[in-house]
Backbone bond lengths (Angstrom), bond angles and torsions (degrees), N, CA, C in turn:
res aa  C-N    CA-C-N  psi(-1)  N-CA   C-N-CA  omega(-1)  CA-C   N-CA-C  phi
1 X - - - 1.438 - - 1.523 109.02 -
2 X 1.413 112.75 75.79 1.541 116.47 174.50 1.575 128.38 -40.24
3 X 1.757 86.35 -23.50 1.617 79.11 -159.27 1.496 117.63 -116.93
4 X 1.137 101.93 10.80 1.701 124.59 -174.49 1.692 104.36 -64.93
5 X 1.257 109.14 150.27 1.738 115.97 -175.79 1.592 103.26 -99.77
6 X 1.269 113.00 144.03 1.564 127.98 177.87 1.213 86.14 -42.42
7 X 1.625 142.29 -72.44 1.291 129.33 -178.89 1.352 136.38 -9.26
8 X 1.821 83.59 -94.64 1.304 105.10 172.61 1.918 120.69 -29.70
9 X 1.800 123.72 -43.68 0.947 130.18 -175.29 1.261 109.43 -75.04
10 X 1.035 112.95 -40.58 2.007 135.82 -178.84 1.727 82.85 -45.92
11 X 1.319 126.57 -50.26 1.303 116.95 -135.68 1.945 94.38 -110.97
12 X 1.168 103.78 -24.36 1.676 95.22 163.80 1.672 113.67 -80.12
13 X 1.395 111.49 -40.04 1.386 98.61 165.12 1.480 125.72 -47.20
14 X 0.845 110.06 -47.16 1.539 115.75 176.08 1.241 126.12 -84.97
15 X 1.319 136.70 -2.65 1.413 145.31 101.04 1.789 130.45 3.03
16 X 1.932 84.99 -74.29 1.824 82.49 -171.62 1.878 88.76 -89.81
17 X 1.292 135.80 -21.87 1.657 110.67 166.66 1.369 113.46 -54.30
18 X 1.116 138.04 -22.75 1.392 125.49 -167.33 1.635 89.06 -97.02
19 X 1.357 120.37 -37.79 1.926 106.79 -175.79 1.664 93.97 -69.70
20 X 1.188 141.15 -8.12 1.710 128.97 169.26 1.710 96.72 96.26
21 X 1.544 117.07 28.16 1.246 104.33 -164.43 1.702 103.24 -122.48
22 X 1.379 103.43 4.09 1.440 113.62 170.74 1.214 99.03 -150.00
23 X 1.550 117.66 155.37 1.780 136.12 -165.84 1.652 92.20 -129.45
24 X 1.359 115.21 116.36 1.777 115.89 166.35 1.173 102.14 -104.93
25 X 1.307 115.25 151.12 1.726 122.56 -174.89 1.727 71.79 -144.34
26 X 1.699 86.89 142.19 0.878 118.39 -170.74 1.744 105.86 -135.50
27 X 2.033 105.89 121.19 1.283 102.82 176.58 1.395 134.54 -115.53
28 X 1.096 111.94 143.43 1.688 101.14 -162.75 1.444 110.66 -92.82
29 X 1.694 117.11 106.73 1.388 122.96 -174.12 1.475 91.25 -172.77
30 X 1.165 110.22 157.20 0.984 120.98 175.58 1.881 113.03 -115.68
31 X 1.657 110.51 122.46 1.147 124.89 31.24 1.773 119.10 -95.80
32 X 0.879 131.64 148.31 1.535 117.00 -157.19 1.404 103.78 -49.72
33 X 1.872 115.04 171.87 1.161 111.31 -178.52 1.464 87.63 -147.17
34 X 1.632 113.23 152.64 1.421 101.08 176.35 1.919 99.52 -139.58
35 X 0.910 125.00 147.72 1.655 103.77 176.80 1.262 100.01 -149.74
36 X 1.455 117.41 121.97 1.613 150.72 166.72 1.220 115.96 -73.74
37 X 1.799 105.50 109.98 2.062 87.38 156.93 1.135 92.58 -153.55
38 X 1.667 121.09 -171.90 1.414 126.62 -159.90 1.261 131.92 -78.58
39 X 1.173 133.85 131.18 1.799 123.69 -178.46 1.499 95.62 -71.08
40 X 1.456 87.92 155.76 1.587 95.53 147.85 0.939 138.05 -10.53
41 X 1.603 125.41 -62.98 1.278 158.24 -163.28 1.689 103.07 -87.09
42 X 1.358 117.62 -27.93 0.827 131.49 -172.31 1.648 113.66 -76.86
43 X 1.361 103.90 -58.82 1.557 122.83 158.26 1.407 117.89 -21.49
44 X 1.219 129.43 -68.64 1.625 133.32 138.92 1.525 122.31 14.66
45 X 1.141 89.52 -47.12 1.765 87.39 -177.68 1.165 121.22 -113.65
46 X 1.697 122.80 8.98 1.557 128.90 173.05 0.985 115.00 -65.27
47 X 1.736 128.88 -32.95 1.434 113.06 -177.39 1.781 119.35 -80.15
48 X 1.653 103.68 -25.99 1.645 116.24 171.06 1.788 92.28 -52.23
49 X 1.433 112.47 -54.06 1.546 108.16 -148.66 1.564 105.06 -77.42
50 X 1.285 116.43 -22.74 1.753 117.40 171.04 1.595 113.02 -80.21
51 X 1.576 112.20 -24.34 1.346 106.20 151.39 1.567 137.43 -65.23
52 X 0.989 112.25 -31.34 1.381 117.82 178.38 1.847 95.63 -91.06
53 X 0.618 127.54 -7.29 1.880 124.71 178.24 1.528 96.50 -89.23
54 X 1.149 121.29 -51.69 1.436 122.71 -170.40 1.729 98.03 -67.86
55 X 1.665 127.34 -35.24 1.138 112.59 -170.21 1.645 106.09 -74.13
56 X 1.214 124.40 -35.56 1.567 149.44 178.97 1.784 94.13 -32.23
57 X 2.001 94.39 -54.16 1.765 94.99 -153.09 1.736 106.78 -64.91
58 X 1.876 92.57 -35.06 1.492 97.68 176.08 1.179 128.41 -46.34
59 X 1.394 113.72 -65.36 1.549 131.29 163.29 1.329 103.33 -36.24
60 X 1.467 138.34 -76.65 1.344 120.72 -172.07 1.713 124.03 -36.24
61 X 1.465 101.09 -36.49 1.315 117.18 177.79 0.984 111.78 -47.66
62 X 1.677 120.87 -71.74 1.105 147.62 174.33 1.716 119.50 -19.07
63 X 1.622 101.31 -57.79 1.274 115.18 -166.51 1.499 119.51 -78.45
64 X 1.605 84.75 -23.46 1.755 96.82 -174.47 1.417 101.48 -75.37
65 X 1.387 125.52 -57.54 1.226 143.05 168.00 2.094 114.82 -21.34
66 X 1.698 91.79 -51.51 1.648 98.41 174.96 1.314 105.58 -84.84
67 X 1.200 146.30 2.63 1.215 136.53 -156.70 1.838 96.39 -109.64
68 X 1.553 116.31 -43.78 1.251 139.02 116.67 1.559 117.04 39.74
69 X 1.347 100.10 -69.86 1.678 121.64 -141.59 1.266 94.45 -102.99
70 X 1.171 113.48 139.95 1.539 112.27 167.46 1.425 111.14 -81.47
71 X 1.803 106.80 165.62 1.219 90.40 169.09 1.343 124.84 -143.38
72 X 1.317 122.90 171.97 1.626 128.06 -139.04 1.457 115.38 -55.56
């Protein structure tokens, strides 16, 4: 997501930590370090979310493929 604002991300991260669907660890050094990954609970939804990624790649395929073609 190239185009997303420190905000905006600041504020979905902290979104799915409070739904229990991401874990931030947070380290104390400077320059700060912070590192996100999935709960448990979180896990749950990797196979929905690699399904819909794999349908994404198709579709791109798809479109590029018709875009492709000349037409009549």
């Amino acid at each position: 997501m190239p185009s997303i604002t420190q905000k905006m991300l600041t504020q979905q991260l902290r979104e799915l930590e409070e739904d229990a669907i991401i874990h931030r660890k947070i380290y104390s050094q400077v320059p700060p370090k912070v590192e996100y990954s999935l709960t448990e609970y979180g896990l749950t939804v990797k196979e929905l979310l690699n399904a819909m990624s794999a349908w994404g790649d198709q579709h791109q395929r798809r479109t590029a493929t018709a875009a492709q073609k000349p037409e009549n």
